[in-house]
C-alpha positions, 0 to 999 in steps of 0.5 A: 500500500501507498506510504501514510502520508498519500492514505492520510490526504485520500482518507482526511474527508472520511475523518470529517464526515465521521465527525459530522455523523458523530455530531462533534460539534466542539474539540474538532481538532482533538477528534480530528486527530483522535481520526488521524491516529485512528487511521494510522492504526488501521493502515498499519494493522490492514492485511491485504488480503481480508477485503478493503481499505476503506471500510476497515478505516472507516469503522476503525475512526468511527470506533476511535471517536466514539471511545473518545466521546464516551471519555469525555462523557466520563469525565464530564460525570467527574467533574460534575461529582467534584462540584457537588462535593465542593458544595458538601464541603461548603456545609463545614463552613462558619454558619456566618457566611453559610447564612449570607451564602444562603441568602445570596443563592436563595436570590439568585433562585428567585430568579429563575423560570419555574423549569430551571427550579424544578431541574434544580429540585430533580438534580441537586435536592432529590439527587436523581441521575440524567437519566431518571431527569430526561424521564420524568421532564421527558427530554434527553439525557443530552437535553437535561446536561445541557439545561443544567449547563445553561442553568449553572452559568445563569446561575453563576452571572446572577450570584457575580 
């Protein structure tokens, strides 16, 4: 077979359209290379003899993109676990500023729609996953992450 340098220049728009079926919208880049590297395995694994290039790269970046969305969804969930213990560990504080803090977040609530309070209810007081949230609201599980973003940052223009 050709030398990589060739098989990557045939082969980058195949990257691109895995990208665009997978909807990566962010990081392109990083799943661009994550492709690049995905097609690099494949073209040294390939035989010959056991059927075509491509079908054999096209599933080999595909899977690569998505282990690479399933990491970052784990780590999204890591980070979400590292705040809520940031607010526990808050609860250790002098009653003093939990009060003032009390009354600030109290506010900022208030000044949410009665959607954004009800997610903050199903997420933060009844401590339900994504998954039981998209049910009960009747979303997805990308909708409610993304309300929950949205609402965090309201959140957090409200309270600065």
């Amino acid at each position: 077979m050709k030398n990589f340098e060739e098989v990557l220049v045939q082969y980058e728009p195949m990257i691109t359209a895995s990208m665009r079926q997978l909807h990566v919208y962010r990081n392109y880049e990083q799943f661009r290379q994550v492709g690049r590297i995905a097609l690099w395995q494949a073209w040294t694994r390939y035989e010959e003899g056991k059927g075509h290039f491509a079908p054999f790269a096209s599933r080999s970046i595909r899977g690569a993109m998505l282990d690479e969305i399933k990491r970052e969804h784990r780590f999204e969930e890591h980070i979400v676990q590292t705040e809520d213990e940031l607010l526990m560990s808050l609860a250790g504080e002098d009653i003093v500023q939990l009060e003032a803090w009390s009354e600030k977040i109290s506010w900022a609530i208030g000044q949410l729609t009665v959607k954004e309070k009800e997610l903050i209810q199903l997420l933060f007081i009844n401590e339900f996953s994504h998954v039981k949230c998209a049910e009960l609201v009747g979303i997805s599980i990308p909708g409610i992450k993304k309300r929950r973003e949205r609402m965090l940052m309201k959140l957090r223009e409200i309270l600065s």
